[in-house]
C-alpha positions in Angstrom: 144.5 51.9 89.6 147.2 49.6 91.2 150.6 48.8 89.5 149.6 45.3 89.3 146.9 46.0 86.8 149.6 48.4 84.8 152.1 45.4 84.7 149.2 43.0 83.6 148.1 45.4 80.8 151.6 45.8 79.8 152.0 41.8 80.0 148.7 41.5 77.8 149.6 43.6 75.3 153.7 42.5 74.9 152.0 38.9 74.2 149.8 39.8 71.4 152.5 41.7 70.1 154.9 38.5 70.2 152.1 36.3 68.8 151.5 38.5 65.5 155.5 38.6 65.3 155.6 34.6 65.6 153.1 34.3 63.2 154.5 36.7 60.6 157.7 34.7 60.8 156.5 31.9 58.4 159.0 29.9 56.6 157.7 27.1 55.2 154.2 26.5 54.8 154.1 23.3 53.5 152.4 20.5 55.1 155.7 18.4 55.9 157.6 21.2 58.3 154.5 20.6 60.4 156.0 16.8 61.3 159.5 18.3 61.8 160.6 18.0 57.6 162.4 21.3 56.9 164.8 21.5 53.7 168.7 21.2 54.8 169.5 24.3 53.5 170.5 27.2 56.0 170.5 30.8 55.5 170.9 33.7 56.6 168.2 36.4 57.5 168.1 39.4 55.6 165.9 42.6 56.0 162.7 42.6 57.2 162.9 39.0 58.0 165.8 40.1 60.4 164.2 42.6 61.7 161.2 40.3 62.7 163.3 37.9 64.3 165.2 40.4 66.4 162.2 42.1 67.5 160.9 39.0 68.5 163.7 37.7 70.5 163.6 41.4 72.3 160.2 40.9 73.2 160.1 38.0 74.7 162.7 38.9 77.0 161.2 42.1 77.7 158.0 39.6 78.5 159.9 37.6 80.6 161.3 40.5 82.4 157.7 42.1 83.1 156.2 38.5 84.4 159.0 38.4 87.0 157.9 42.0 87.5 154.5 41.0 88.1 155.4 38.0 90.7 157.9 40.1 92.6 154.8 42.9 92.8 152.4 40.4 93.9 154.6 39.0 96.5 
């Protein structure tokens, strides 16, 4: 097996991680924040909700490292 099917595996299976993390990270379900209408008040995240966001912002930049990965292996 080459490393380009490694990377793509890896690739595959970082997005599906980032998608359940996106969709755990719900904050309003209401039918207005789908038009853009979110309350004005800011908060801070706490706990798990934290947690979730950082492990998404990691993620995706380990995802964005591994699909330059796969280009420059491609090349």
């Amino acid at each position: 097996m080459s490393l380009q099917l490694y990377v793509n595996l890896i690739q595959i299976i970082i997005a599906v991680a980032l998608t359940v993390l996106i969709l755990l990270q719900t904050k309003s379900t209401s039918l207005g924040s789908v038009f853009g209408g979110d309350s004005a008040i800011h908060r801070t995240r706490r706990g798990v909700e934290k947690t979730l966001h950082q492990t998404t912002i990691v993620l995706s930049a380990i995802f964005f490292l591994i699909a330059v990965l796969s280009v420059i292996i491609a090349a």
